[in-house]
Residue frames as qw, qx, qy, qz and C-alpha x, y, z in Angstrom:
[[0.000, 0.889, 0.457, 0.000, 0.00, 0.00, 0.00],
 [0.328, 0.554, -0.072, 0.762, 1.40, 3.37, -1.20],
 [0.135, -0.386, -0.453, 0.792, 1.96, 6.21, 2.11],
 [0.196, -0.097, -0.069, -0.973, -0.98, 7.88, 0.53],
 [0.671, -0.421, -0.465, -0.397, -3.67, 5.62, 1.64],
 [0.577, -0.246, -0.566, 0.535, -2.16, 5.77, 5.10],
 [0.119, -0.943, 0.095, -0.296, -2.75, 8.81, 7.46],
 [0.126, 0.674, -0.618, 0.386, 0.10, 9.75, 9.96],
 [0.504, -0.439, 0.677, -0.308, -0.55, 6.76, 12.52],
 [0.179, -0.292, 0.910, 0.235, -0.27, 4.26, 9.85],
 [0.408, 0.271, 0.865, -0.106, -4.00, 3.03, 9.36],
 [0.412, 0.554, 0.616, 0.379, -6.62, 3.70, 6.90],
 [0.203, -0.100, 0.302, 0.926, -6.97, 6.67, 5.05],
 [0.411, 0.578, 0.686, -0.161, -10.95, 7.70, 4.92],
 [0.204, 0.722, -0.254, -0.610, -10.25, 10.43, 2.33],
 [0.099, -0.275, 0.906, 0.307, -9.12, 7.19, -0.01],
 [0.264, 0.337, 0.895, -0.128, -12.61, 6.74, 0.01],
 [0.300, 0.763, 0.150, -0.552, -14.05, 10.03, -1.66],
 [0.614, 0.422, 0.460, 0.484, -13.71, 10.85, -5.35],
 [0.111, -0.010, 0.132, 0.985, -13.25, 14.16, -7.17],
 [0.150, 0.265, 0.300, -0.904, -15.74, 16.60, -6.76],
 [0.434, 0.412, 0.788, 0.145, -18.40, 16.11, -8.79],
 [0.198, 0.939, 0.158, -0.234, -18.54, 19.49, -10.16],
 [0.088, -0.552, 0.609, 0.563, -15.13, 18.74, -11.73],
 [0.470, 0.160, 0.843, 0.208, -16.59, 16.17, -13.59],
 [0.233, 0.245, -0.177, -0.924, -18.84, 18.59, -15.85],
 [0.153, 0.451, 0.878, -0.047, -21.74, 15.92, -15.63],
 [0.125, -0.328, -0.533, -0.770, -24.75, 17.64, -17.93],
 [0.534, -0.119, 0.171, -0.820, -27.88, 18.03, -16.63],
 [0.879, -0.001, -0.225, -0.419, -29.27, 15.05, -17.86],
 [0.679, 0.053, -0.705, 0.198, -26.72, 12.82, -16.41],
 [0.023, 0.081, -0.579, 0.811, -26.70, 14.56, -13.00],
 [0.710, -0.103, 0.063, -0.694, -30.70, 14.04, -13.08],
 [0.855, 0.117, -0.500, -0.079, -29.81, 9.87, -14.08],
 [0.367, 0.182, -0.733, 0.542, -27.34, 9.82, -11.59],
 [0.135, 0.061, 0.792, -0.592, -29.40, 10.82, -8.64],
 [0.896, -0.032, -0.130, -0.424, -32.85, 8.70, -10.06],
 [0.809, -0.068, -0.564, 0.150, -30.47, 5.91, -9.30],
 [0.219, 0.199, -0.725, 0.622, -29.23, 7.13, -6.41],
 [0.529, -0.094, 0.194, -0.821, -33.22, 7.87, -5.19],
 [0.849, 0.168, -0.377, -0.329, -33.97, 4.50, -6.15],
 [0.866, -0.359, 0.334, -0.101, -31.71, 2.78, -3.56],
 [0.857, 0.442, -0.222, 0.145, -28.65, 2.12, -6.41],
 [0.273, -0.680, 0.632, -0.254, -25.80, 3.49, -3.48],
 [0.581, -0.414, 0.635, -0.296, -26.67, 0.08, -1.95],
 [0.753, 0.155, 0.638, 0.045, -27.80, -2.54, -4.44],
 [0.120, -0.020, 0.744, 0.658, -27.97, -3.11, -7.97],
 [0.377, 0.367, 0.760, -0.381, -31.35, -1.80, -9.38],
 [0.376, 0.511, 0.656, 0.409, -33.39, -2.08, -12.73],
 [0.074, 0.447, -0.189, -0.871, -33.11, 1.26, -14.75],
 [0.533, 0.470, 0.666, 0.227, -35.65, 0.89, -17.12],
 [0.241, 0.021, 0.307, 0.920, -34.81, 4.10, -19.76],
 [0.138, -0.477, -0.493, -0.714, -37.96, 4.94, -20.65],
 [0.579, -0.725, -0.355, 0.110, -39.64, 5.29, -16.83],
 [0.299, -0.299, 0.035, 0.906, -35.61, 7.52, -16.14],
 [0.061, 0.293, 0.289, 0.909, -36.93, 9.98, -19.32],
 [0.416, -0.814, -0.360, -0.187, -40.68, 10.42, -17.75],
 [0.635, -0.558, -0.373, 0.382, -39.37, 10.44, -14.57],
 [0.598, -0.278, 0.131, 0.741, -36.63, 12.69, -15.18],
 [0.312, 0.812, 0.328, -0.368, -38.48, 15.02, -18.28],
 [0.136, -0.535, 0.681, 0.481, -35.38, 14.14, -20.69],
 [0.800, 0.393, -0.338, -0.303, -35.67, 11.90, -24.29],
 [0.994, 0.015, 0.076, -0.079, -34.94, 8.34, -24.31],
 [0.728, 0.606, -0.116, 0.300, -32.08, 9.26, -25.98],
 [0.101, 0.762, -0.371, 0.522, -30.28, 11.58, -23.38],
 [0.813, -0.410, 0.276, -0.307, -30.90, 8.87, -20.85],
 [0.877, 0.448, 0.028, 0.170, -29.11, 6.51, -22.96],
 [0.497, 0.609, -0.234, 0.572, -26.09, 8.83, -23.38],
 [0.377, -0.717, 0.303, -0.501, -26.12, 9.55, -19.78],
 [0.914, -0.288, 0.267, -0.105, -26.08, 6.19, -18.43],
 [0.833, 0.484, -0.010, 0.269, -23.27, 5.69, -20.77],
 [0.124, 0.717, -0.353, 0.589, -21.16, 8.63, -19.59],
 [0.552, -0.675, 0.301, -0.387, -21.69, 7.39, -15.98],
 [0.847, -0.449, 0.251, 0.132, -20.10, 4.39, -16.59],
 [0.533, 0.670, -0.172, 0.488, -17.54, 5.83, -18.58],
 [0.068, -0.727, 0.389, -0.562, -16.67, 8.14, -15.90],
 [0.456, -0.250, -0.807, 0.280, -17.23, 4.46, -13.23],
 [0.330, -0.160, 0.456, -0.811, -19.90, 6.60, -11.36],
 [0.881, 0.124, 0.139, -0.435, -22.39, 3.88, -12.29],
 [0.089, -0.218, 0.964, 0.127, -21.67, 0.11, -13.06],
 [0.692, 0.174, -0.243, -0.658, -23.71, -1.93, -15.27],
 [0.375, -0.284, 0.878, -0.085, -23.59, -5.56, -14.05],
 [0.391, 0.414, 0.801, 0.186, -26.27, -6.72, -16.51],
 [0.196, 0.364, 0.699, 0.584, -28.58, -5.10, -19.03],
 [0.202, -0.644, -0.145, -0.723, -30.87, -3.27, -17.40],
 [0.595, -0.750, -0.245, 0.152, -29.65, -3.00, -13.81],
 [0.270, 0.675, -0.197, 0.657, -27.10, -0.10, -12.59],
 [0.606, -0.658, -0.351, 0.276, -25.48, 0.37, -9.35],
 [0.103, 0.956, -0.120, 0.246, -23.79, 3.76, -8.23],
 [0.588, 0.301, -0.550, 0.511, -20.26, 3.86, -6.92],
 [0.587, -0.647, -0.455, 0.174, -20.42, 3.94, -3.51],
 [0.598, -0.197, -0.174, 0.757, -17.87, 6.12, -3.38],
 [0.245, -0.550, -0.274, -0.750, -20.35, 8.89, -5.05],
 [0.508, -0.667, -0.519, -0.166, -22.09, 8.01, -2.01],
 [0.807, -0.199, -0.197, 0.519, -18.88, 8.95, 0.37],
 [0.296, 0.260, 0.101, 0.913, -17.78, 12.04, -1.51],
 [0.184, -0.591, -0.198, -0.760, -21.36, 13.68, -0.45],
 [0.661, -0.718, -0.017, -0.220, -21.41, 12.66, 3.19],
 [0.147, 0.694, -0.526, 0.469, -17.91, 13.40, 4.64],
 [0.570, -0.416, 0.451, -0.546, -19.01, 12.54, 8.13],
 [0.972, -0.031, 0.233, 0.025, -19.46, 8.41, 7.47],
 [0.798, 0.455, -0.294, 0.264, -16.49, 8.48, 5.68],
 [0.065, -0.665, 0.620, -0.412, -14.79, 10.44, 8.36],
 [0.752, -0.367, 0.301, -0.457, -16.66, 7.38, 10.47],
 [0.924, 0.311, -0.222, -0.014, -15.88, 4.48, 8.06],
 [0.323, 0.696, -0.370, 0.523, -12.13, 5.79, 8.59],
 [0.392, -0.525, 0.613, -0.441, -12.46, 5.68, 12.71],
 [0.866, -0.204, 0.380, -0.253, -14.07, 1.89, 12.74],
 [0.766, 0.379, -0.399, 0.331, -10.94, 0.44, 10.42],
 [0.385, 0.582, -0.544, 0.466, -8.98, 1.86, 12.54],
 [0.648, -0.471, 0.267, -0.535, -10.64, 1.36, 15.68],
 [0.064, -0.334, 0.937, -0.078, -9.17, -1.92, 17.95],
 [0.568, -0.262, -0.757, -0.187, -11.72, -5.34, 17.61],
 [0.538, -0.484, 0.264, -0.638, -14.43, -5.43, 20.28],
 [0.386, 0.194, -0.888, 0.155, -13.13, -8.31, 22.27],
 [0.757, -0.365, -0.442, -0.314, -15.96, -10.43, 24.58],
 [0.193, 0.518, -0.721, 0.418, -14.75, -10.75, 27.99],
 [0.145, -0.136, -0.923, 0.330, -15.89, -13.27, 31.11],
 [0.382, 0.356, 0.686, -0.507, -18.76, -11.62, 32.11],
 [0.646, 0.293, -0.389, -0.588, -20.05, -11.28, 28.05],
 [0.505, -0.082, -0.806, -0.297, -19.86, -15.21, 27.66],
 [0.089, 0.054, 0.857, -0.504, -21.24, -15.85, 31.43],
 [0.000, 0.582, 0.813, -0.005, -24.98, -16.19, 32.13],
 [0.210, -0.594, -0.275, -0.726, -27.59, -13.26, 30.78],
 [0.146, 0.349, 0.576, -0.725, -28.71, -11.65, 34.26],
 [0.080, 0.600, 0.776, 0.177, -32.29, -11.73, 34.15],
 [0.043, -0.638, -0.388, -0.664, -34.39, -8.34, 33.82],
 [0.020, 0.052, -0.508, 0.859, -34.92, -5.73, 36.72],
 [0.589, -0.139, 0.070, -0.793, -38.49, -6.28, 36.37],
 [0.823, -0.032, -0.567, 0.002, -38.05, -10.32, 36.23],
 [0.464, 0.189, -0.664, 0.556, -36.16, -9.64, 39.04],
 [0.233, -0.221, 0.428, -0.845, -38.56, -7.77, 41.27],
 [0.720, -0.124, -0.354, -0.584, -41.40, -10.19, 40.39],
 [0.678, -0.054, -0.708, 0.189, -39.52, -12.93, 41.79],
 [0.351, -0.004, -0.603, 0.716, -39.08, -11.10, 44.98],
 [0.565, -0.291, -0.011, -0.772, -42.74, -9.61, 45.53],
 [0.054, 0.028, 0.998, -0.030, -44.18, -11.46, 48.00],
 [0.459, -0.303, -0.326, -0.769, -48.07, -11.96, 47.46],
 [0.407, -0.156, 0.628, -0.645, -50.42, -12.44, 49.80],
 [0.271, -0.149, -0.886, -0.346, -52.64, -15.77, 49.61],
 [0.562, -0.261, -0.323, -0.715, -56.20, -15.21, 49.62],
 [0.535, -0.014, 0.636, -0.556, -58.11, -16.15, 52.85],
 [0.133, 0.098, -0.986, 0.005, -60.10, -19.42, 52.33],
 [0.270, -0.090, 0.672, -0.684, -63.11, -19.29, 54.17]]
């Protein structure tokens, strides 16, 4: 690994996770509308069916500029095309526009393994309200 994916105490680098700006990228209109219908659509996380004609409605663009958009995004790898008509967004699009989880992403690499200790594997202590039940005493009902 190169000393630029390293900060100064050796570990990950969450900046390594962002991308250029997306305003360097001179993304049109119509791709910056494609790009975030997939990102509204839940493509950050999964892989999800772009049908072209439902983007133009959706979006108020021709078939055509959808097309050429969806093209340019994965030209540019903001979008990945794993099949015909499904599209996922780099995650790292996702990264660049919230700082703050990356800054997070960044602390929990580096951060030490939560290690279990004797009392984690011992026996579950039972509920403070299990516990008081057991210790109410009740009174038993006269007989007569």
């Amino acid at each position: 690994m190169s000393a630029a994916t390293h900060d100064h105490r050796g570990g990950f680098d969450p900046d390594d996770l962002g991308m250029p700006p997306v305003y360097t990228l001179n993304l049109s209109a119509g791709q910056r509308s494609v790009l975030e219908w997939l990102v509204s659509r839940g493509a950050v996380f999964d892989t999800v069916t772009a049908d072209v004609e439902e983007i133009a409605a959706d979006c108020g663009t021709s078939v055509s500029t959808v097309y050429d958009s969806l093209a340019r995004l994965e030209a540019l790898h903001l979008a990945d095309n794993p099949d015909p008509t499904r599209y996922r967004v780099n995650p790292r699009y996702f990264f660049a526009a919230n700082p703050e989880i990356r800054r997070l992403v960044g602390e929990a690499l580096d951060a030490p393994q939560i290690t279990p200790d004797a009392r984690a594997t011992g026996p579950r202590k039972i509920g403070n309200t299990e516990a008081r039940r057991r210790r109410t005493i009740k009174a038993v009902p006269d007989q007569q």
